[in-house]
KOLRO-124766 format. One line per field, with one value per residue (C-alpha): y, z, x; residue in three letters. Coordinates in nm, 4 decimals. Last residue first. Layout:
BEGIN
Y <- c(Y | ...)
Z <- c(Z | ...)
X <- c(X | ...)
rest <- c(ALA | ...)
! end
This chain:
BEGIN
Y <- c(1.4047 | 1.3099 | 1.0262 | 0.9332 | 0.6526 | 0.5082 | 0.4521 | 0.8012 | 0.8414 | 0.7544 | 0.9619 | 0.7942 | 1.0485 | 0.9014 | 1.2307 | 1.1460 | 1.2737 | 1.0188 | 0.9565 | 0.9021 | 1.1106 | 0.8978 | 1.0562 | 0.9207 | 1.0766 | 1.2140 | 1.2947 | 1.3621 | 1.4482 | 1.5975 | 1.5813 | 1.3370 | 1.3983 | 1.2890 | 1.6349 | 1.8736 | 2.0147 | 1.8810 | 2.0571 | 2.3568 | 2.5555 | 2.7438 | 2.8388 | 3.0231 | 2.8420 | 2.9245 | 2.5717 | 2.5964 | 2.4916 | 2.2342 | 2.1914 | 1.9157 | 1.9358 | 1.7907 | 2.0668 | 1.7892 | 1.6058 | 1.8696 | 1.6234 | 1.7958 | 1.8782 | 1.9908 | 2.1621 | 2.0421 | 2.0240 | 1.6210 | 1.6222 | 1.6445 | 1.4265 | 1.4408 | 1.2336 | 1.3795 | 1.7140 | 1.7590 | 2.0783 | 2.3070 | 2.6634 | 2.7657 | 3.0670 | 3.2279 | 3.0892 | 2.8409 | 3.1725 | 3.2407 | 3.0874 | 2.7450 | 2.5205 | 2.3800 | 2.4478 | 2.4814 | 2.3119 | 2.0729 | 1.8879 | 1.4973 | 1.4818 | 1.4546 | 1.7627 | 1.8055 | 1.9328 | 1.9819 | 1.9549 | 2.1093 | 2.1231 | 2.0669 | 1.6762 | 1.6156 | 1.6436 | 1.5721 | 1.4864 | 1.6090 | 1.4954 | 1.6612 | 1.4007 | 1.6885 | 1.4750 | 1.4922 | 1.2516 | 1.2043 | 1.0843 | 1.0465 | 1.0421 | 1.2253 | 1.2247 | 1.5019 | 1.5703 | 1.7880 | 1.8690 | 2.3161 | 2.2789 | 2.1637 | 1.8486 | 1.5000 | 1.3410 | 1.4228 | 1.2602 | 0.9053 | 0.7926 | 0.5133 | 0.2057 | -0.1301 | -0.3488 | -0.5145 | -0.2045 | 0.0550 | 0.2317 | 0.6126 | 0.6483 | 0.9334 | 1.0599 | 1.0988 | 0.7634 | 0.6967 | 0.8147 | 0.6130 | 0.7608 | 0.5038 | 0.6316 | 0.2736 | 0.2969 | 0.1806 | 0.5231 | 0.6038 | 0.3936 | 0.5378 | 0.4524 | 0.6036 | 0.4503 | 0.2700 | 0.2165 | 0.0496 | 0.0521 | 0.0783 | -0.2757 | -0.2856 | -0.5379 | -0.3603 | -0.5464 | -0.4715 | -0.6733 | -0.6225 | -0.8654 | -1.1977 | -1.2808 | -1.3006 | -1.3528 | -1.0618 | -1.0633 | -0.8128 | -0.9716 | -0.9284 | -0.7443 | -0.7272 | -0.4004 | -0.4209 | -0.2981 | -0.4555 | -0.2035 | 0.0338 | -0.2396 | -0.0978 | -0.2765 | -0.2923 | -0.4644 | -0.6212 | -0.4321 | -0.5376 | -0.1362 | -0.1075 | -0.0429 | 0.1474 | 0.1776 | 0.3231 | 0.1796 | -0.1662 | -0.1910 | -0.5213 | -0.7241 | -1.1128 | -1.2162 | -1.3665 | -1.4059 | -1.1395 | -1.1149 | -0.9965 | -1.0924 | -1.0026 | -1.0070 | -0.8320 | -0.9158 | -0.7258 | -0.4431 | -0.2289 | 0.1070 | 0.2083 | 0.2071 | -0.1877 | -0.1941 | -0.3918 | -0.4008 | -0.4599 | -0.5938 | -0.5258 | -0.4537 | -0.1585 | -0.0476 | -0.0887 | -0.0168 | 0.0651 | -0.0637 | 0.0630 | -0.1798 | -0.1067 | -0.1260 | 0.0017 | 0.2792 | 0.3563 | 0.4081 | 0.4710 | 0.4901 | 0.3047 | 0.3564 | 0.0533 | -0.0186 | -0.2516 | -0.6491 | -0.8121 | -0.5622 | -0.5259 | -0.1467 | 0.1914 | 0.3433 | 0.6645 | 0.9092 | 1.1622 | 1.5228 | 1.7970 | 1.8655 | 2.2155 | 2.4471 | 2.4127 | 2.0369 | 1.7542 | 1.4520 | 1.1492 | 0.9101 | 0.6540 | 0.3728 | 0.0765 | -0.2406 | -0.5323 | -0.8875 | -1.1179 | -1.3010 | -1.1267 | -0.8507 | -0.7127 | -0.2692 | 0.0444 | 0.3185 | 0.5815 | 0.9520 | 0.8043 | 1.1970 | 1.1995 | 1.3697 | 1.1628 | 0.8296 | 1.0254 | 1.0809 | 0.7718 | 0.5927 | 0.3930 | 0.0000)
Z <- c(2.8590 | 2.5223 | 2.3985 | 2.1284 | 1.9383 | 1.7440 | 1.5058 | 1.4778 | 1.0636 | 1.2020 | 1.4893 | 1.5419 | 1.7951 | 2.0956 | 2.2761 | 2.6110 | 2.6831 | 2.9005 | 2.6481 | 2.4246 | 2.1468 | 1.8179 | 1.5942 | 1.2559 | 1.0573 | 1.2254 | 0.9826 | 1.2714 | 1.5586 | 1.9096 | 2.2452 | 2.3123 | 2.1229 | 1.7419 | 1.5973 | 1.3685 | 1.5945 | 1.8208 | 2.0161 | 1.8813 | 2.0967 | 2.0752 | 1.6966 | 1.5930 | 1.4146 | 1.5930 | 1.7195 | 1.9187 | 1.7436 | 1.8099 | 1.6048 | 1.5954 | 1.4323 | 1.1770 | 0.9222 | 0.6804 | 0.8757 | 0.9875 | 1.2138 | 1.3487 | 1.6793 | 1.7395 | 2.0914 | 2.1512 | 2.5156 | 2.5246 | 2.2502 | 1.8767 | 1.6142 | 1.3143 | 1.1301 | 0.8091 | 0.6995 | 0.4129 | 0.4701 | 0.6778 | 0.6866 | 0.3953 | 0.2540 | 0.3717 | 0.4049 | 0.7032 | 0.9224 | 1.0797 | 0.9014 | 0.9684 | 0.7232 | 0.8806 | 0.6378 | 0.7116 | 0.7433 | 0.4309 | 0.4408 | 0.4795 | 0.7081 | 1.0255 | 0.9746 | 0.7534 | 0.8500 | 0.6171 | 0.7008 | 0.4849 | 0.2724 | -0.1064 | -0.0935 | 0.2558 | 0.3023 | 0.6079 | 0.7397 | 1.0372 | 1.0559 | 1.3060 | 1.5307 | 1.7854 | 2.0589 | 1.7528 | 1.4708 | 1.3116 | 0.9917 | 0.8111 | 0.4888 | 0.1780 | -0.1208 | -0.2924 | -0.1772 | -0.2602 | -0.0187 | -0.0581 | -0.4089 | -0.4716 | -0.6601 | -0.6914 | -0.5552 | -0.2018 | 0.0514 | 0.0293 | 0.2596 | 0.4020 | 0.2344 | 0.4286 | 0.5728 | 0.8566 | 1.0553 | 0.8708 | 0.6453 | 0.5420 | 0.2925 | 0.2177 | -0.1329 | -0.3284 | -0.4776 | -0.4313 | -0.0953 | -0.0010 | 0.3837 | 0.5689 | 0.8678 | 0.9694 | 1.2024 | 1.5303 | 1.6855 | 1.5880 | 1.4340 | 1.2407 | 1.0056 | 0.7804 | 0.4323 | 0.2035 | -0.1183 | -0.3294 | -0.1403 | -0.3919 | -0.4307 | -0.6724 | -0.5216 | -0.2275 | 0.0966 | 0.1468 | 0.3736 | 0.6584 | 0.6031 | 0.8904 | 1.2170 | 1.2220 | 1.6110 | 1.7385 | 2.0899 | 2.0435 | 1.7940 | 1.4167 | 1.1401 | 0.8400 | 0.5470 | 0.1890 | -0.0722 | -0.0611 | -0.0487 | 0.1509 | 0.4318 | 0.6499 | 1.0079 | 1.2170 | 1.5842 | 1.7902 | 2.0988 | 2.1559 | 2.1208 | 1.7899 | 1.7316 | 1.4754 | 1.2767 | 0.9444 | 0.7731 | 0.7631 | 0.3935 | 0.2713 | 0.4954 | 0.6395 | 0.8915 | 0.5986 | 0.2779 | 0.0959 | 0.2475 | 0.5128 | 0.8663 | 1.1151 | 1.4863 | 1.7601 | 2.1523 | 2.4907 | 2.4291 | 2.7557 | 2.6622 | 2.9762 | 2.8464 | 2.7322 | 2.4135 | 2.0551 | 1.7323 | 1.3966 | 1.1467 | 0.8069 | 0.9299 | 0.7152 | 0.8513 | 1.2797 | 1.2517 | 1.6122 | 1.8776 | 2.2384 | 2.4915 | 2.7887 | 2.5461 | 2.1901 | 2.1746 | 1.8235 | 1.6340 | 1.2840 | 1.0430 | 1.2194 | 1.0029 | 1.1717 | 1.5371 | 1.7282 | 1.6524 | 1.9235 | 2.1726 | 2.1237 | 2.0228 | 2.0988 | 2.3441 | 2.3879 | 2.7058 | 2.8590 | 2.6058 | 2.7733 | 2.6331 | 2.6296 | 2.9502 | 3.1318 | 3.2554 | 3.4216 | 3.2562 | 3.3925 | 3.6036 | 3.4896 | 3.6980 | 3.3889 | 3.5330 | 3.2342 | 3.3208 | 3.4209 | 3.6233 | 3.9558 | 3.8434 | 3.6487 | 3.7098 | 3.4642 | 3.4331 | 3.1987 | -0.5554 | -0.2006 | -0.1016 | -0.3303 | -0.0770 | 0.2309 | 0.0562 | -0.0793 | 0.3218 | 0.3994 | 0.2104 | -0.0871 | 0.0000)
X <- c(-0.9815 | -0.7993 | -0.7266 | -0.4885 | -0.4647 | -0.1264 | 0.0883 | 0.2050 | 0.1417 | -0.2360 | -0.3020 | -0.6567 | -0.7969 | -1.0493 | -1.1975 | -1.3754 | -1.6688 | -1.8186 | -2.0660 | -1.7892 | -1.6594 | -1.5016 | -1.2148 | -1.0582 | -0.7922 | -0.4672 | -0.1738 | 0.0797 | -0.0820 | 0.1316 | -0.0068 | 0.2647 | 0.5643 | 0.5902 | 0.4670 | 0.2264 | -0.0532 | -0.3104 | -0.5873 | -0.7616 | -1.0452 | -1.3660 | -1.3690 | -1.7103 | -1.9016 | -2.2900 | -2.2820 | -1.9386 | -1.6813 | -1.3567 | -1.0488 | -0.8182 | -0.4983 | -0.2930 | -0.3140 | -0.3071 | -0.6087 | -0.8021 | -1.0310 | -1.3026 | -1.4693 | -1.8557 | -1.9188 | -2.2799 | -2.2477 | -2.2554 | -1.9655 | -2.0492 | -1.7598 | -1.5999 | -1.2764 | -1.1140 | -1.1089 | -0.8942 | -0.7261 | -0.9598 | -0.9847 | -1.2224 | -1.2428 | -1.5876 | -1.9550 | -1.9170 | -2.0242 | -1.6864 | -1.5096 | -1.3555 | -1.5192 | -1.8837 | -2.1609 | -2.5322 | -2.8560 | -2.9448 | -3.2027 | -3.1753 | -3.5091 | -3.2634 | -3.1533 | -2.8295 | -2.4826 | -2.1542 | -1.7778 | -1.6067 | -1.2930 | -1.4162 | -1.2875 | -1.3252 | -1.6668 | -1.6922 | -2.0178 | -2.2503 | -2.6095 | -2.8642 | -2.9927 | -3.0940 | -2.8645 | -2.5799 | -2.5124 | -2.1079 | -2.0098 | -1.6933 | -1.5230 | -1.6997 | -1.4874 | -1.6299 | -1.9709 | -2.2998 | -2.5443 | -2.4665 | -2.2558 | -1.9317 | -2.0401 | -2.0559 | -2.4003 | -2.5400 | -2.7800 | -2.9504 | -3.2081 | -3.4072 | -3.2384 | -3.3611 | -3.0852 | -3.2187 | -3.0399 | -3.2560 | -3.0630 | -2.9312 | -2.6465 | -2.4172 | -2.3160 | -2.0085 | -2.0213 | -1.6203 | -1.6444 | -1.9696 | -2.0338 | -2.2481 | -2.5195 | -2.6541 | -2.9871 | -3.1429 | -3.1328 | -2.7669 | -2.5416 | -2.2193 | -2.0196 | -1.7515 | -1.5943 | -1.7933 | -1.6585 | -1.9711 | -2.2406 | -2.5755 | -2.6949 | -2.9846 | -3.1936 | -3.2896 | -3.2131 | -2.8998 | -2.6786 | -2.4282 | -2.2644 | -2.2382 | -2.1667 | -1.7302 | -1.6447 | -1.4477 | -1.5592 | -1.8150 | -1.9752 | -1.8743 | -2.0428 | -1.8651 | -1.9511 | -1.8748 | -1.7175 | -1.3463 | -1.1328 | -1.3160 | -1.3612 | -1.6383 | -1.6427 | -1.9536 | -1.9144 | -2.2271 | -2.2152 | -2.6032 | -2.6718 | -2.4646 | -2.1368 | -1.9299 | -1.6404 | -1.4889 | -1.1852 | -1.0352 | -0.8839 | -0.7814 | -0.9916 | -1.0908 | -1.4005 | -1.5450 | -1.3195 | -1.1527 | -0.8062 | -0.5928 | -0.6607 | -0.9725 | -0.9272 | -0.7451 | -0.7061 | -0.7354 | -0.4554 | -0.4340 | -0.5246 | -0.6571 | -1.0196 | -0.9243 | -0.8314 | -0.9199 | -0.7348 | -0.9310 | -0.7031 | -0.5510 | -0.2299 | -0.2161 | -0.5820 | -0.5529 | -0.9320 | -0.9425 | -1.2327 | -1.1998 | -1.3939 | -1.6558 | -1.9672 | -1.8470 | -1.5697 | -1.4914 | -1.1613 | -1.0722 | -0.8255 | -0.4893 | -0.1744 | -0.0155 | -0.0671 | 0.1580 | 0.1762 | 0.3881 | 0.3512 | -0.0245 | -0.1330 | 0.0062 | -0.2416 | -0.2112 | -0.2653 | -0.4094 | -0.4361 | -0.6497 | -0.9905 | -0.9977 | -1.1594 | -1.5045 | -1.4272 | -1.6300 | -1.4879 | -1.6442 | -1.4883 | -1.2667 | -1.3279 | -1.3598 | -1.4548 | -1.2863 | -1.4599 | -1.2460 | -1.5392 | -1.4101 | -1.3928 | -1.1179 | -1.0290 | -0.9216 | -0.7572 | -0.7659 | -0.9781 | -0.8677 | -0.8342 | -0.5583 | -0.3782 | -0.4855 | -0.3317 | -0.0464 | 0.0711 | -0.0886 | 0.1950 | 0.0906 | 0.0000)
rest <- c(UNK | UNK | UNK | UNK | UNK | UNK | UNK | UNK | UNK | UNK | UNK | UNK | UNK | UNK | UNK | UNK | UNK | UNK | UNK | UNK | UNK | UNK | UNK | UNK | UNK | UNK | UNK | UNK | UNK | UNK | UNK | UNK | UNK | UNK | UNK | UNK | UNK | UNK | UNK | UNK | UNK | UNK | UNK | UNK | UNK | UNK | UNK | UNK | UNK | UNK | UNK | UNK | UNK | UNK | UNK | UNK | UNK | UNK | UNK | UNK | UNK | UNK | UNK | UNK | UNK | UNK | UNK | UNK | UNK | UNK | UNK | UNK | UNK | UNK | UNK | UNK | UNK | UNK | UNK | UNK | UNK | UNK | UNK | UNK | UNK | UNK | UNK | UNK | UNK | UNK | UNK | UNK | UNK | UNK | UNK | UNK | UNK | UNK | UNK | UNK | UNK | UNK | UNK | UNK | UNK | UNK | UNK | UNK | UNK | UNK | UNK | UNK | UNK | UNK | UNK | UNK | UNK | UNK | UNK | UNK | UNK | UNK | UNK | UNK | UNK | UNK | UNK | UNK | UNK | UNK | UNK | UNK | UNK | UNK | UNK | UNK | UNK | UNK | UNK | UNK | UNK | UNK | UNK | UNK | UNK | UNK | UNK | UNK | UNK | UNK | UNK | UNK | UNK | UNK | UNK | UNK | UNK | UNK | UNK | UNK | UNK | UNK | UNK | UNK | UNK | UNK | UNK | UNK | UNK | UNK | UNK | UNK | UNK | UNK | UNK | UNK | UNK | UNK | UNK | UNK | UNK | UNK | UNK | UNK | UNK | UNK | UNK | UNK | UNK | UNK | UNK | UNK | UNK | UNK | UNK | UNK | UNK | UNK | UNK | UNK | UNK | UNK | UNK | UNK | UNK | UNK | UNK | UNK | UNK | UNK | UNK | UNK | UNK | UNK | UNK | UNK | UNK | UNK | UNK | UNK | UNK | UNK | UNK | UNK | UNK | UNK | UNK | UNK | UNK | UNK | UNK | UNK | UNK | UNK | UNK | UNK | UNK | UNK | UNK | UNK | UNK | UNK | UNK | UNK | UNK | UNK | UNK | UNK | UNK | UNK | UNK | UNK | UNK | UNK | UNK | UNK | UNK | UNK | UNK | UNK | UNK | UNK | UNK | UNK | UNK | UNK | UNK | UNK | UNK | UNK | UNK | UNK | UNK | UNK | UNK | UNK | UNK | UNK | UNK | UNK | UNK | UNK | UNK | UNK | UNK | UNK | UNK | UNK | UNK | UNK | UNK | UNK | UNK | UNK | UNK | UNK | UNK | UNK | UNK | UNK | UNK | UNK | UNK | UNK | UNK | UNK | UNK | UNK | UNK | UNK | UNK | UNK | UNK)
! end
């Protein structure tokens, strides 16, 4: 595989506690802060087999999921960032990949893995243990590169970036919605990558491709642009926006990946803080893509060209 340095240019054209079962008891409070997120820790990946170019990250039930992408794998943590186990291997079979990408649980912790490579979309319990594809019911099949994921309220949120266009189903598989197309205009995409749902279930998506990150109502319509101006209608700030994500307060955070920085907005656009910056040290990003919230608040960063995840309290 290319470098992830060409890869993002050509825009793909804690601690924590067993009981007495084993179980992981995570005692990490919740974060209670008016200031930034402050940067905690990373977690580098098993010993034997550490992170390489990780995409994505998620944090389903007790456990931190990462698409650990160039060793074709899914890597799972403890919230302390102890490595529990991995699964998936290279190929095209079940339970195999060639491109790991986006992530995402759903209420019974059953795992959701888009491959980008191969088209399609691997469910998996929590455990690891290949369940089936996620499958369309329509009969013309419209995932073709899917990239992001997200459930929210008993439904798939998929980002297509080779379609242009984000897809709405229903968990069994039924299409509810399409939004975009190529294009630079207000609900058009280039290269979409990631998607992100708020408490209003407002839609957030980066569109990577014209330097955005636009937000929909939960009908599909469009609401307003995201770019780093003021009102979302100037020159934009971001370079290839990458991961996105809402926090409990509303504050919306985004992924600039070749800026390599995290920046945060309040709902009216107007910049509140930015974490990150180019760098090996701790604290530091260095071509960071994917980025999962938690209902603890807790910022999960995959800091790709770093091997590794950051988190950030």
């Amino acid at each position: 595989m290319g470098s992830i340095a060409v890869l993002s240019a050509a825009l793909f054209i804690g601690i924590s506690l067993l009981d007495l079962e084993g179980n992981v008891k995570p005692i990490i409070a919740a974060v209670d802060r008016s200031g930034p997120p402050e940067y905690a820790q990373a977690f580098y990946g098993d010993f034997n087999t550490p992170l390489s170019k990780p995409m994505d990250v998620a944090r389903i039930g007790e456990f931190v999921y990462v698409s650990d992408t160039s060793n074709r794998q899914v890597q799972v943590f403890d919230q302390a960032g102890t490595p529990i186990f991995q699964f998936g291997e290279d190929g095209s079979e079940e339970g195999q990949f060639r491109f790991p990408y986006g992530i995402a649980g759903n209420k019974d912790g059953d795992v959701y893995v888009a491959d980008l490579y191969n088209g399609n979309i691997s469910i998996f319990d929590s455990k690891g243990k290949f369940l089936r594809y996620f499958e369309e019911k329509a009969d013309d099949k419209v995932l073709s590169s899917p990239g992001g994921l997200r459930i929210f309220n008993e439904k798939l949120y998929v980002t297509d970036i080779k379609a242009n266009k984000l897809f709405i189903f229903a968990l069994d598989g039924t299409m509810e919605m399409e939004i975009g197309g190529a294009g630079a205009e207000e609900g058009k995409f280039i290269a979409p990558n990631a998607v992100t749902l708020d408490k209003e279930e407002q839609i957030y998506v980066t569109d990577s491709g014209n330097n955005r990150v636009q937000v929909f109502d939960k009908s599909g319509k469009f609401v307003k642009i995201i770019n780093g101006s003021k009102d979302g209608t100037g020159a934009p700030l971001f370079l290839n926006p990458r991961g996105v994500a809402v926090d409990s307060k509303g504050i919306v955070y985004v992924v600039n990946n070749l800026s390599h920085n995290i920046y945060a907005y309040d709902q009216e656009g107007s910049q509140m803080h930015v974490l990150g910056g180019m760098g090996t040290e701790n604290g530091s990003l260095y071509l960071p893509n994917g980025l999962f919230i938690d209902d603890r608040d807790t910022l999960y960063v995959t800091d790709t060209v770093n091997q590794r995840v950051a988190v950030y309290y």
